[in-house]
N, C-alpha and C positions, 0 to 999 in steps of 0.2 A: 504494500500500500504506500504511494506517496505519500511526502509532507503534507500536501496540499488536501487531501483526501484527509488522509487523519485529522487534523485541524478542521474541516469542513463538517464532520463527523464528530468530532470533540467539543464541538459548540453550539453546533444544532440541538434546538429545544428537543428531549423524549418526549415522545408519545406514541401512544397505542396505535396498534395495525387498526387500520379504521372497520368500521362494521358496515353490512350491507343493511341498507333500510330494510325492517318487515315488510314484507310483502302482503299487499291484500286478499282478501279472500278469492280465489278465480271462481268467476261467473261461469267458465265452462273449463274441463280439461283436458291438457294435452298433455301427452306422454312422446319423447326421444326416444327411438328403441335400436339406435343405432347410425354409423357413420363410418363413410367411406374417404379414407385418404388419399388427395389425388394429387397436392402439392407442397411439398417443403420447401422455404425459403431463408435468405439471410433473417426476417424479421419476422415476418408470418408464413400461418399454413392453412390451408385449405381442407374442405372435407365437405363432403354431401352429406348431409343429416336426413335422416327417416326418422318421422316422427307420423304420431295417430292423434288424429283430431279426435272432439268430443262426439262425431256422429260414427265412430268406430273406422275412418277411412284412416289409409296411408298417405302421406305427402311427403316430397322430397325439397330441400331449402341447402341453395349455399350456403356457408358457415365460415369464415373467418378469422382464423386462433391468432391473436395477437397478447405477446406478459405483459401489456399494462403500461401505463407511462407516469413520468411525475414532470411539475413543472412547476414555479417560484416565480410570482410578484416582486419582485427585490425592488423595494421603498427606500430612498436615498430618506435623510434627514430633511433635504428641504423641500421634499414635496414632490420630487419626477423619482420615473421609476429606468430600468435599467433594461431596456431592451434588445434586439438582435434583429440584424435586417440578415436574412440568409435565403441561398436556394434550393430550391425544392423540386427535383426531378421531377414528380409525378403531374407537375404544376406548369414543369417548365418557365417558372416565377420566381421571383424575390419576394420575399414576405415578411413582415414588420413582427415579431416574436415575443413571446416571455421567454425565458432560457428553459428546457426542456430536454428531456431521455428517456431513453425506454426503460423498464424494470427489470434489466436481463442480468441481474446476479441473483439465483434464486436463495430463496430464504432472509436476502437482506430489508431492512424495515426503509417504507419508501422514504421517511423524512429523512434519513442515510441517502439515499440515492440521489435526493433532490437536491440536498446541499453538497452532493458531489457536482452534482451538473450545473450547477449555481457557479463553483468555483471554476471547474474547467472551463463552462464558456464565456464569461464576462468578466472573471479572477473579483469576486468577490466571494466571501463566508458570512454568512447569516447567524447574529448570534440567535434570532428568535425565528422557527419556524412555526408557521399555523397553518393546520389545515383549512381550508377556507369553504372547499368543495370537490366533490368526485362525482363522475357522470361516467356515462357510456359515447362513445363517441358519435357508432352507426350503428344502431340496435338491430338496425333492418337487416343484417349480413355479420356483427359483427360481435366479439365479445369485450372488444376492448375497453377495459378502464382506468379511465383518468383521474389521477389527484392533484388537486391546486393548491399549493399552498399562497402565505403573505411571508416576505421577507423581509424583516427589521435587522436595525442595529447591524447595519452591514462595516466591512472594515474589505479594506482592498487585500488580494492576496494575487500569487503569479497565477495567469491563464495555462489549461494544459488541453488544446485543441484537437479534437476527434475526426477522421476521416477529413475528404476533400470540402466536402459543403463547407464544417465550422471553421477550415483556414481561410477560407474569402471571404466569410462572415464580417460584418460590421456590428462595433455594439453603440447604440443610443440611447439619449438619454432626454426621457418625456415628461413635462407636467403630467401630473396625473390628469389635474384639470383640463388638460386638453385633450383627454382620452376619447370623450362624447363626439368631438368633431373629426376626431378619424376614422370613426367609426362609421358616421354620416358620410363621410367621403370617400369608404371603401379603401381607405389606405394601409386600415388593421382587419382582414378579413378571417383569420386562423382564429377556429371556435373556442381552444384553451385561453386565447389572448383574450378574445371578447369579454369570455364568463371571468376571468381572474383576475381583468382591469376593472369589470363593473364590481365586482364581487367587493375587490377594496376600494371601488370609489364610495361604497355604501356602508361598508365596513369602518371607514374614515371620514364619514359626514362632508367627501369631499365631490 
């Protein structure tokens, strides 16, 4: 483990593996009774799921397996927050960011992983993480879940950059206050970014 990591890791607030909301009561049920794998990849994997509806029929659904991602608000002291402009293959785009990663060290606890990737892409360490929010991304295809935290009490530490994308990456730095108007102008379109700036502009009466 790097300096960087350790420290990143050594300062970040504990807290608990978050929990899945209760689930309501289903109005009808369905049962998965199985799946077929049809592709592995560097990040995800693919499978046709068979599953029985409530009127005893079979249906077949894509399925999606993605570990999860985390990602961090880093809140400077006076009020802008610490972004990344990066590109995105599948987009073929630049896109305006909270700093983010996937969960692909298994068993490690996400507020760990988040202030790893806090540190490596923007070289700051959070001494206070909070989780603010988790969702699913593309429910329709997909299982992946995302956690947002807010990052205070930042202090500068060295960047330690991943793959092509995060070396051409740019990192910026926003009002938060001005978050509403990027948003309006389609300049900050990535759904973690959207939920995780509004999330602390409400969170911060800002």
């Amino acid at each position: 483990m790097s300096t960087t990591q350790g420290e990143a890791q050594g300062e970040a607030q504990e807290t608990a593996e978050p929990e899945p909301a209760p689930e309501a009561a289903p109005a009808a049920v369905f049962e998965k009774v199985g799946e077929e794998p049809i592709y592995q990849g560097y990040v995800i994997s693919l499978g046709i799921g068979t599953f029985v509806g409530p009127d005893g029929a079979t249906f077949t659904r894509d399925v999606v397996h993605h570990p999860g991602a985390v990602s961090v608000v880093p809140l400077l002291d006076d009020g802008r927050v610490v972004l990344v402009r990066q590109y995105r293959p599948a987009l073929d785009a630049w896109l305006l960011e909270i700093p983010a990663g996937k969960r692909d060290v298994p068993g490690e606890p996400p507020e760990i992983t988040a202030g790893r990737e806090l540190a490596e892409e923007v070289g700051y360490i959070a001494t206070h993480l909070e989780l603010v929010a988790q969702f699913h991304n593309s429910a329709g295809f997909s299982d992946e879940l995302s956690l947002v935290y807010l990052g205070t009490g930042l202090r500068e530490t060295a960047q330690d950059l991943q793959g092509v994308e995060e070396e051409h990456m740019t990192v910026e730095l926003v009002p938060l206050s001005a978050v509403d108007d990027l948003i309006a102008r389609a300049e900050i379109t990535d759904a973690k970014t959207i939920i995780g700036l509004a999330l602390a502009q409400r969170r911060l009466g800002r």
